[in-house]
N, C-alpha and C positions, 0 to 999 in steps of 0.2 A: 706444489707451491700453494702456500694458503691465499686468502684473499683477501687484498685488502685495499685502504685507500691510496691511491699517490700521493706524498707529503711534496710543499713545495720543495724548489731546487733551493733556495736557502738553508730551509731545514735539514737538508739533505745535505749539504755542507757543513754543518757548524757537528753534523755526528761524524763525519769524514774527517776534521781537522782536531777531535778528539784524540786518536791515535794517532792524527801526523801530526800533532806540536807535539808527542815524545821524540820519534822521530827525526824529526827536525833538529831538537835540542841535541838529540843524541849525537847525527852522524853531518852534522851542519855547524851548529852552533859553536860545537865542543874542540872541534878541528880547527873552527874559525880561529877560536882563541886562542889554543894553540902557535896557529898561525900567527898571529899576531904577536907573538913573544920576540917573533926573529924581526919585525918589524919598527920605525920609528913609535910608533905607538904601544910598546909593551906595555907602557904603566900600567895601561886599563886594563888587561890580562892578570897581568902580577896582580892590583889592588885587589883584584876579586878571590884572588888563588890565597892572599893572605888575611881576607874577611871568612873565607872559608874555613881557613884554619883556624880560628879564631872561633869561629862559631860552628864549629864539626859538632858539639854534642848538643847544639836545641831541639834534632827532632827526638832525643832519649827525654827531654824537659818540657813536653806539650809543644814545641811546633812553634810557627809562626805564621798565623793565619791572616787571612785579610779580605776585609769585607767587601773591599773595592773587585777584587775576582772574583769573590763568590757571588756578586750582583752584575757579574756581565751580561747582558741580555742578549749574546749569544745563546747562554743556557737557558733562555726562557726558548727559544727558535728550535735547541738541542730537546727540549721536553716536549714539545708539540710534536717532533714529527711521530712520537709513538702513538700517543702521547702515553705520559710517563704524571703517574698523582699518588698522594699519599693520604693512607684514612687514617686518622688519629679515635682509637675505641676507648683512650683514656685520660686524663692530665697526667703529667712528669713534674712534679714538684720542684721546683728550684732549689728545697733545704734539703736534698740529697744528689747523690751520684749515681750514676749507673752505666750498669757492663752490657750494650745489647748483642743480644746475636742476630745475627745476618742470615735471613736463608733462602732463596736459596743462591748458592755462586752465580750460576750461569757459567756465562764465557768469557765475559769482561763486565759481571755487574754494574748494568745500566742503571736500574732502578736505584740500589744504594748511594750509587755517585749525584745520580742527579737530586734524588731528594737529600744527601748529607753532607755534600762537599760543596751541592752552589744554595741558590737561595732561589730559584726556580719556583720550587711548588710550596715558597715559602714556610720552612722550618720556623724561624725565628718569630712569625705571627701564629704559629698552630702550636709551637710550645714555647711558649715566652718565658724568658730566663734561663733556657738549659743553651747549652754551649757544645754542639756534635764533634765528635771527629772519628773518621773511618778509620781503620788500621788498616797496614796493606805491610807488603816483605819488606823486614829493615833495609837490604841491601840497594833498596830505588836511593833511599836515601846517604847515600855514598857516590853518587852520582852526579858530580857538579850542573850546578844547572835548574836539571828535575825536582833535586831537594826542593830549591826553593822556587818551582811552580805547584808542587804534588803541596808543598806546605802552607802555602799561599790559600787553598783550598779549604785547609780544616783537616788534612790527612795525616796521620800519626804512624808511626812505625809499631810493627805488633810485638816487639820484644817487653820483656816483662819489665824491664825497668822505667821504657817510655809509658806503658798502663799504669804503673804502681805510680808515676810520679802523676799523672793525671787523676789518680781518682786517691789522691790524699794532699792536694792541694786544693781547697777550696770547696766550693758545692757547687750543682748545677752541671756539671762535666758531665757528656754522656760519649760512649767509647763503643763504637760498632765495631764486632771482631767474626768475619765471615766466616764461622766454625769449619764450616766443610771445607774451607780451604782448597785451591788447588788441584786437589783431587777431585772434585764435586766438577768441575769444568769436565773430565772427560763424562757424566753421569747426563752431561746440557743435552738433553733432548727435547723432541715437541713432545708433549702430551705423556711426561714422566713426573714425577716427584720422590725424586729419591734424594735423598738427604743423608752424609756422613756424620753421623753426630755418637755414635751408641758409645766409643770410646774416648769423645771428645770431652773432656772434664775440666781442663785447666784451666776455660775461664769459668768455671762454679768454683774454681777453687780461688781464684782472684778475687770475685765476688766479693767469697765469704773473708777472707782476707782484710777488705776494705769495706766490707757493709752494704755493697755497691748491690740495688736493686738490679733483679735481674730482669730485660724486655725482649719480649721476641716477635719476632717480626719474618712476614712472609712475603715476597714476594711475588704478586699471580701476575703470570706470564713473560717471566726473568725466561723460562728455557724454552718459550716457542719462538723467541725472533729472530733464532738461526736452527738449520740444519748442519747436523756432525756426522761426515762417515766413522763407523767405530771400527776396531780393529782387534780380532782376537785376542787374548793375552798371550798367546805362543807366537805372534807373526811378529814379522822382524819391522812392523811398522810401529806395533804399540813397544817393542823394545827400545826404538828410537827416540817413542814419545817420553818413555822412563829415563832415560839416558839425556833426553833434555832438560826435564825434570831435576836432575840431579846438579847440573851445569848452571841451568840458568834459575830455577828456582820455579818453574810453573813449567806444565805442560803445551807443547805444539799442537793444537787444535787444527783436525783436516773441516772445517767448518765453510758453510756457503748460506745468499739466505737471496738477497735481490740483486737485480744489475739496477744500473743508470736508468735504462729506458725501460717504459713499462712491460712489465713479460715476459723479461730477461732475468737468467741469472745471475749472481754476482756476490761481492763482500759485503755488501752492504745488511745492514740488519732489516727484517721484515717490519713493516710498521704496523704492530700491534700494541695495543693497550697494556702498560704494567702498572698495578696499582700496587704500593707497597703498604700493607697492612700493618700498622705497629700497636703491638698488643700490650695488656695492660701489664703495669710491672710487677715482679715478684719480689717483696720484699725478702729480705735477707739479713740475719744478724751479721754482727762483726766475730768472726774470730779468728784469733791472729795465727794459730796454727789448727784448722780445722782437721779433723781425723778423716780418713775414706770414707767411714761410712754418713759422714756428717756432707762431703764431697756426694755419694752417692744419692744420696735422700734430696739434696736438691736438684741434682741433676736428673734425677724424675720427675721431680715438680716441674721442672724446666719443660724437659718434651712433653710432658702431658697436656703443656699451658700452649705450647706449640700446636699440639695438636689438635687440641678443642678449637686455639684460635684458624688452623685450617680446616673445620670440618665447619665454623660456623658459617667460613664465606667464600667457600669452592667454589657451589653453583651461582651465587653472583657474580662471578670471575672467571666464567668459561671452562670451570669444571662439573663433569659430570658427578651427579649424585653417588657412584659405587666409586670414584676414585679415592685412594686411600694413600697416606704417604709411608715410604719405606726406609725406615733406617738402619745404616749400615755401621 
């Protein structure tokens, strides 16, 4: 167990009721309403089941954000207990757009959340004028309820049509899309840096599509504030994990990191330092059908801009000088 400080019990609540407001919404709220159908009070039930229907395609149309949740200051309580900061190595101009990628996953991307989806480590004053939003799996948003807390946030659906329609409406959109996806969670180790990217092309190709500058961005110490038992790929556990995967859309992480009381183990994440690096952009022409190898040439440019920006600030961030990242 690494070492670290004890964050208050507040702190230590508002990253606990992170995953229990889905939770909640999911297996509480949803049944409530339900419930409520058979009751004198359906109306309220019905009016939301037909606002829903109504508005099923905004998270495909950029979402519906609100600045009122993203300055809860919970999330300032949720960013201390890591704590959790963001360097900015460049300006983002507001008379353009941009496709960033996300790296690395982790387990449930602390970092990307806290600095893209609230106003914690203050985005909106370190790059004024640009307007975030994370992608995450279209399917949360078919989920009455979640939609609209996940959208409330600034959180966009990764399907191509909710990006295209974001990054050709207007300027100043910036569109984080966590390339490694899914798979990169079983990779969350301490003291790894492996990164799925070497096939991962279709947002260079979205990019270039939209003209949409490309940024990349690391996160140092996304995969030390849990430990993950891994499991071979012949044992009937990572079979299970695949088999998840396929059902629900992400992998069952066997993951553990702190308990409650000091010294203890537990679910909770280790409170160490993530500081999310967001690197300068790559600009990009427009072209509306770009060819593979037009696809390919930036998507070199892309990991090499990746990686120069991890080699220049590993050992400031708790890596050793011979650490090198590995892509898969």
């Amino acid at each position: 167990m690494p070492y670290f400080k004890q964050p208050k019990h507040f702190q230590t609540l508002t990253v606990v009721q992170w995953p229990l407001s889905y939770i909640v919404l999911f297996w509480i709220l949803q049944p409530l309403f339900l419930y409520l159908l058979l009751t004198s009070l359906w109306l309220i039930p019905a009016l939301y089941f037909i606002w829903l229907f109504l508005d099923w395609k905004t998270p495909e149309r950029g979402g519906r954000r609100s600045a009122w949740v993203r300055n809860w200051c919970i999330w300032t309580h949720f960013r201390d207990y890591f704590p959790i900061t963001m360097l900015k190595t460049k300006d983002l101009s507001p008379k353009h757009n941009y496709l960033m990628g996300v790296h690395p996953h982790g387990v449930l991307t602390f970092g990307a959340f806290c600095n893209f989806c609230t106003e914690a480590t203050g985005f909106s004053k370190i790059f004024p004028g640009i307007t975030p939003h994370l992608a995450t799996l279209s399917w949360f948003f078919k989920i009455p309820l979640i939609r609209d807390y996940i959208m409330a946030k600034g959180v966009c659906s990764v399907s191509q049509s909710a990006i295209d329609h974001l990054l050709s409406h207007g300027t100043g959109n910036l569109v984080g899309i966590v390339v490694g996806g899914v798979g990169e969670a079983l990779q969350s180790v301490p003291n790894t840096t492996t990164l799925i990217l070497q096939k991962r092309k279709g947002f260079v190709r979205t990019a270039l599509q939209h003209g949409a500058h490309l940024v990349p961005t690391f996160s140092f110490g996304e995969t030390e504030i849990f430990d993950q038992v891994l499991f071979h790929k012949d044992s009937r556990m990572h079979k299970f994990q695949n088999c998840f995967r396929r059902i629900f859309g992400f992998y069952f992480c066997m993951i553990y990191g702190r308990g409650f009381r000091q010294g203890s183990t537990g679910i909770l994440p280790y409170p160490l330092p993530i500081i999310t690096v967001v690197g300068e952009p790559l600009p990009v022409p427009k072209i509306e059908n770009p060819s593979q190898e037009m696809v390919d040439k930036y998507h070199a440019l892309y990991v090499d801009a990746l990686h120069k920006l991890f080699e220049q600030h590993k050992t400031q961030y708790g890596y050793s000088e011979t650490q090198k990242l590995l892509f898969l």
